[in-house]
C-alpha positions in Angstrom: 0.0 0.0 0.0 1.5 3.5 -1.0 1.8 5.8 1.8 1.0 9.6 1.4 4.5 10.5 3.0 3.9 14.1 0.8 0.5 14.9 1.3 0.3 18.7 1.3 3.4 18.7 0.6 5.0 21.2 -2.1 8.6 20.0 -3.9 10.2 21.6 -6.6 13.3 20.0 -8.7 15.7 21.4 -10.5 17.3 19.2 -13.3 13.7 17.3 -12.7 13.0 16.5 -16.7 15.0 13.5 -16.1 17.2 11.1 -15.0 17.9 11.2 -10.9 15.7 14.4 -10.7 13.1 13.1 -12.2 12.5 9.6 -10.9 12.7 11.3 -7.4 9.8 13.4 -8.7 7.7 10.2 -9.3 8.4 9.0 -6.1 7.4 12.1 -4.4 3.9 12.5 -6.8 3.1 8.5 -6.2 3.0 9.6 -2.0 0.7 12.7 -2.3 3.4 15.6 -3.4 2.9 18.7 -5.6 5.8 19.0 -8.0 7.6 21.8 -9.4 10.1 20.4 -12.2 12.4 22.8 -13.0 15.4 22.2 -16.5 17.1 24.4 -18.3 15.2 22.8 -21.6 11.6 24.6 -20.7 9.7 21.9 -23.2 11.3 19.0 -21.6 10.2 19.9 -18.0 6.8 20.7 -19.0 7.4 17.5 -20.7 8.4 15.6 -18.3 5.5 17.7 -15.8 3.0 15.9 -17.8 3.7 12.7 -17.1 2.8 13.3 -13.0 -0.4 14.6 -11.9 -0.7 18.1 -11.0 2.7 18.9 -11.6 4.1 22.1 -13.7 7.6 22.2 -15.6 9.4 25.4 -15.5 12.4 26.7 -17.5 15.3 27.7 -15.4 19.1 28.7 -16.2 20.5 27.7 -12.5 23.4 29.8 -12.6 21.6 33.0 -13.1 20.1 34.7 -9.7 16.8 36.0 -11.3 15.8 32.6 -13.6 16.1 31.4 -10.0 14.0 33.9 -8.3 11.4 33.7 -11.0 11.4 29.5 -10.5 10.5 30.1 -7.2 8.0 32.2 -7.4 6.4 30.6 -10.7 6.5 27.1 -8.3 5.2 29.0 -5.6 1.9 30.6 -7.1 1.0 27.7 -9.2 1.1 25.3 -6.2 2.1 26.5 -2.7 4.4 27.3 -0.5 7.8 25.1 -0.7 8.1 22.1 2.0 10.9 20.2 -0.1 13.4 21.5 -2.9 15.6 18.9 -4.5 18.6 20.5 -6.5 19.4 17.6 -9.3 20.7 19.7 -12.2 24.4 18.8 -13.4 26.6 19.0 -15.9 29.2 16.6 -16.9 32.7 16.5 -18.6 34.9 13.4 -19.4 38.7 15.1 -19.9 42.0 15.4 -18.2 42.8 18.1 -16.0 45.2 19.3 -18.1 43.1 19.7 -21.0 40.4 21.3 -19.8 40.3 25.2 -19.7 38.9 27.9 -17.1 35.9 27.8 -19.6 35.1 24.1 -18.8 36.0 25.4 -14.9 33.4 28.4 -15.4 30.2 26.2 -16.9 31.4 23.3 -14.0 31.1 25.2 -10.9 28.3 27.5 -12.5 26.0 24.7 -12.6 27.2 22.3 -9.7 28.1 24.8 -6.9 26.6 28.5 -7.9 23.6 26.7 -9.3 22.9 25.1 -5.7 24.0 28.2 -3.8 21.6 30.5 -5.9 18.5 27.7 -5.5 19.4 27.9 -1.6 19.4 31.2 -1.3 15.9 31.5 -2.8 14.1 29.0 -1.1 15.6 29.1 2.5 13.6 32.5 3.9 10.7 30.8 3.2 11.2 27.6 5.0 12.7 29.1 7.9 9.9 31.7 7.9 7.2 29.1 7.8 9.3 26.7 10.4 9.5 23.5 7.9 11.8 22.7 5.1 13.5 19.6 3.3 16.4 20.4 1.4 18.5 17.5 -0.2 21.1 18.3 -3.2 23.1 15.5 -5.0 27.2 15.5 -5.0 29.2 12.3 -5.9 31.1 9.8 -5.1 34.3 11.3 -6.7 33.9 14.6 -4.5 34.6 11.9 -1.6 37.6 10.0 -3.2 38.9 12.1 -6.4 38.3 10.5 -10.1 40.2 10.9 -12.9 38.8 13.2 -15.8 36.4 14.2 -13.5 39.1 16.5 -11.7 36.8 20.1 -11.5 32.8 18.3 -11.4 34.5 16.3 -8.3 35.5 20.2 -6.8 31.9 21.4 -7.4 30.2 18.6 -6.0 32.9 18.7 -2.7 32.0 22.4 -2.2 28.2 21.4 -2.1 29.1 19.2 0.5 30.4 21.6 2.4 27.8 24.1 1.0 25.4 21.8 3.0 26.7 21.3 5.7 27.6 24.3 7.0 24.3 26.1 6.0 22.6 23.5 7.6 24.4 24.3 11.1 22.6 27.8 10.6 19.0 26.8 9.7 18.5 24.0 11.7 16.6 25.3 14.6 14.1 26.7 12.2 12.8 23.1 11.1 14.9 22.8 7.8 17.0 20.1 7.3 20.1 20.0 4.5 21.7 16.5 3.2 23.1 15.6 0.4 22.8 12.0 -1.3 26.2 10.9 -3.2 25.5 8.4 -6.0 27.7 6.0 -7.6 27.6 5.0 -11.0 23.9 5.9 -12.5 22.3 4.9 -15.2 21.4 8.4 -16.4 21.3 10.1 -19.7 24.2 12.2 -18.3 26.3 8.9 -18.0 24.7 7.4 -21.1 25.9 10.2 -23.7 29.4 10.0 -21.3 29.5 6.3 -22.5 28.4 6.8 -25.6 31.2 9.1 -26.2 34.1 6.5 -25.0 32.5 3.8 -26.7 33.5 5.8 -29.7 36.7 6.7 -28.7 38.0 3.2 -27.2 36.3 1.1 -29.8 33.7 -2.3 -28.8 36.3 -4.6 -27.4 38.3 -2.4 -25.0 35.2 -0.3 -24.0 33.9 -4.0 -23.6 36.4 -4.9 -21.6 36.2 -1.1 -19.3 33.0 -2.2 -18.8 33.6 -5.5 -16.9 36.4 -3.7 -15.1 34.0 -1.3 -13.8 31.3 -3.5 -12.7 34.0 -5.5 -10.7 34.0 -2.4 -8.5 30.4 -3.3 -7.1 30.0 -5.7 -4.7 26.1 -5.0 -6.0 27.4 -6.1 -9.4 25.6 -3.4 -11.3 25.4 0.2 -11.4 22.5 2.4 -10.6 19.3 2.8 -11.9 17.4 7.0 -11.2 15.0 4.8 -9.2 17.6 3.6 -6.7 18.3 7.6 -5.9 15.1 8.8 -6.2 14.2 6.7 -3.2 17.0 7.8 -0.6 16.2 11.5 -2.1 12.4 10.7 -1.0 13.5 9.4 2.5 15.6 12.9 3.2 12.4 14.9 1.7 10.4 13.0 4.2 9.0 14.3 7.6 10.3 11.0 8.7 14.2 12.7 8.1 13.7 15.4 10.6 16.4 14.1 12.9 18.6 13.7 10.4 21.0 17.2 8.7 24.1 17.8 7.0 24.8 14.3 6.0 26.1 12.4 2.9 24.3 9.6 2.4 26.4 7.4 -0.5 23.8 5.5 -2.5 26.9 3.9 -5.1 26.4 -0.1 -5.0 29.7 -0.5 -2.2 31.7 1.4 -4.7 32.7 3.4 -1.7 32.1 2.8 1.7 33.5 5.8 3.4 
């Protein structure tokens, strides 16, 4: 039997047209939620908005302060005052450290660290204001450990660890909690056009071979599936997480066990 974990409950997503953002949205709809799903790609979150009752997609450029501001309030005046935001949105790049550029830096951090910040910064008066709030943003594995050719997304998703943490040390006497959830290896379409683009590059046998290497890293023996995170995201949305702030929760498989 579902439960209604979200009844009454207001969420709004960024990067929610898809992938990790989006299956979390389904979980939160299927238990009574009102969702907000926010992408840079307006058609695909109103898209993606249709697919859930009630719910309305809104086109948002994270990194700029009034896109964010007007996401808010557009989330806000359709459906309610926020109880839960959910910042999924992410870039990704597959290259050396020493061939990437401060462009690459720039577009990395404006989307994984300023994109967060600015989405806090809009949402947090209110839930303090109203004395209830679930915030949970998504980091990575490889801001915990270090990957290579993941060298500057790992920086951006270590700074919202520590975004998170320390904010939540200032708002959590007002009701508002702050966690992140750190996936392993998803089965996204983020990851999908990354291994789309190395299949090209190694060729069928050695990307075949990568492939079994990497799954060897799970004691799950798989990767991810959206669904997997969507349900720890849920959890931390949940009135049932009130006891529970500035954490990382890894949802990877084993890959690492911190």
């Amino acid at each position: 039997m579902t439960t209604q974990r979200f009844k009454d409950r207001v969420a709004l997503i960024t990067g929610g047209a898809r992938g990790i953002g989006f299956a979390a949205a389904e979980r939160i709809a299927a238990e009574g939620g009102r969702l907000a799903l926010a992408d840079i790609d307006a058609k695909a979150a109103e898209a993606a908005a249709a697919k859930l009752p009630g719910a309305i997609g809104i086109g948002c450029d994270i990194t700029q302060a009034d896109d964010v501001a007007a996401m808010v309030a557009k989330a806000e005046g359709a459906l309610g005052p926020l109880s839960i935001f959910v910042n999924s949105a992410a870039v990704l790049d597959d290259k050396l450290f020493l061939d990437s550029t401060p462009a690459d830096w720039k577009r990395m951090l404006g989307v994984c660290l300023d994109g967060p910040m600015l989405g806090l910064h809009a949402v947090l008066p209110g839930m303090v204001a109203r004395g209830y709030g679930r915030v949970v943003c998504l980091a990575s594995d490889s801001a915990r450990i270090g990957q290579a050719r993941l060298s500057y997304y790992a920086a951006a998703k270590a700074g919202v660890i520590a975004l998170v943490k320390s904010v939540a040390q200032e708002v959590g006497g007002k009701g508002v909690t702050l966690n992140v959830v750190s996936p392993g290896a998803t089965n996204t379409p983020l990851r999908q056009a990354r291994e789309a683009q190395m299949l090209e590059q190694m060729g069928e046998e050695k990307y075949a071979r990568r492939q079994k290497s990497v799954l060897k890293l799970y004691p799950t023996g798989r990767i991810g599936e959206p669904e997997d995170i969507g349900a720890a995201i849920a959890f931390l949305a949940s009135a049932e997480a009130g006891w529970i702030t500035g954490q990382v929760l890894s949802v990877n498989g084993g890959f690492v066990m911190p």
